[in-house]
N, C-alpha and C positions, 0 to 999 in steps of 0.2 A: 504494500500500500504506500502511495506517495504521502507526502504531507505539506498543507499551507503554510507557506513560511510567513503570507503577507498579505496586507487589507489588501493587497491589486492579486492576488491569486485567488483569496476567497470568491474578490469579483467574478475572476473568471472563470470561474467553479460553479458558481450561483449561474451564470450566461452557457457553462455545459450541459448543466443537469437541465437545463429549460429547450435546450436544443435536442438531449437526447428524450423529450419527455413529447416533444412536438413532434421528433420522428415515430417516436414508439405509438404514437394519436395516431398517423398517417398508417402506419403497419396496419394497424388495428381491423383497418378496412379493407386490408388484403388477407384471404382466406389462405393462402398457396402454405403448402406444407414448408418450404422451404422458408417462408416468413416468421415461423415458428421458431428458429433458431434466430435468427435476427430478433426479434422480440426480448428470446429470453435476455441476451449479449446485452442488450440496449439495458434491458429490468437491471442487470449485472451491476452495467457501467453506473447507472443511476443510483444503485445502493453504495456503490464503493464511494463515487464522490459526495454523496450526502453524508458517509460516516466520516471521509475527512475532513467536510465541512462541521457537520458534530463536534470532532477533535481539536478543530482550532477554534474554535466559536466554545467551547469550555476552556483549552487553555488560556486566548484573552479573556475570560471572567478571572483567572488566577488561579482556575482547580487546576494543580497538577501534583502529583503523589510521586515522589521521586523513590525511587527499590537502591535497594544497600547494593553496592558496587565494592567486586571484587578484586579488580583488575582497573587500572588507568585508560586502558582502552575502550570500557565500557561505558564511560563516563563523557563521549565527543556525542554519541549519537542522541544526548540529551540535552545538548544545549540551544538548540533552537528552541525546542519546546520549553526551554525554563527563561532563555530571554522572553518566549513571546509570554507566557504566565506571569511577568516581574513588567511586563507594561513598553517593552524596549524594542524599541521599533527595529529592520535592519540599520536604516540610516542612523539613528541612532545610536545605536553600536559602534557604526563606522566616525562616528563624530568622537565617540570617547574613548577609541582605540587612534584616534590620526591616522585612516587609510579611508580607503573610499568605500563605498556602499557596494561595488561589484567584490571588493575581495571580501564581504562579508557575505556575499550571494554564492561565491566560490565555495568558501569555508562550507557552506550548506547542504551546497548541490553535495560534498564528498561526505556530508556528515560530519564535519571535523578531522578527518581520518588523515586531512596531511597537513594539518597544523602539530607544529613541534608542541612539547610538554608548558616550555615557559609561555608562550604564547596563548593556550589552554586556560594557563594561570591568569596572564592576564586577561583575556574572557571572561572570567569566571567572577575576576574583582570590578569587571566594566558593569556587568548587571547584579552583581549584589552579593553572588553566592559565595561563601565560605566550604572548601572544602576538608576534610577530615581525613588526611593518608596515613597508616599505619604500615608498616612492616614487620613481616613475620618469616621467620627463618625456619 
C-alpha cells in the first residue's frame, strides 16, 4: 500500500477514487462477462485509496501509535507518518532542516532508507521526537 505524504496527494486521491467510482457507474451498465473483472479491479482500487486516505486523514488528526523498534533501520519507514501526526508539513521540514522540499520528497519516496544515521537524528529533532537507543550485547 502506498501512503499520503501531503495535502496535494490527498487531493489527488480524493480526484482518483471519484474517477474510479464514475468508471465503475459506467461498467455498471455493461453486462459482458468480461466487465466483471474490471469492476471488481476498479471496487479494488477504490478501497485501497480510501484506506490510504483513512490513514493520512487520522494521522493529520495526531492519532498515531508508534511499536517499540528493535533495530535503527526500523525506525526510517516511520517518519513520514510521525512528521505528518506532529503537524509538519514536507516544506516545513525542509525549512528546518536548510534543504529544499524535493530532498525531503526524496527522503520519502525511499522511506528514509538512504538517509545516513546522523541525519535521521537530525529529522527526528526537526519535528519533535526524542528517540530512546539502547545496546545490548
Amino acid at each position: 500500500m502506498n501512503m499520503i505524504k501531503s495535502d496535494a496527494q490527498r487531493d489527488r486521491t480524493i480526484v482518483q477514487i471519484e474517477g474510479f467510482r464514475q468508471a465503475l457507474s459506467k461498467m455498471r451498465q455493461t453486462p459482458a462477462k468480461r466487465s466483471a473483472a474490471v469492476r471488481g479491479s476498479y471496487e479494488s482500487m477504490i478501497r485501497q485509496l480510501e484506506d490510504e486516505l483513512r490513514e493520512y486523514d487520522q494521522l493529520k488528526s495526531g492519532q498515531l501509535t508508534l511499536p517499540d523498534v528493535e533495530r535503527l533501520d526500523q525506525i526510517a519507514p516511520f517518519i513520514a507518518k510521525i512528521r505528518i501526526a506532529r503537524g509538519v508539513s514536507q516544506t516545513e521540514l525542509a525549512r528546518r532542516l536548510g534543504v529544499s522540499k524535493q530532498v525531503i520528497s526524496r527522503y520519502e519516496e525511499s522511506e528514509y532508507q538512504t538517509v545516513a544515521i546522523a541525519r535521521l537524528q537530525e529529522i527526528l529533532d526537526a519535528i519533535g521526537i526524542k528517540a530512546l537507543v539502547s545496546l545490548r550485547a
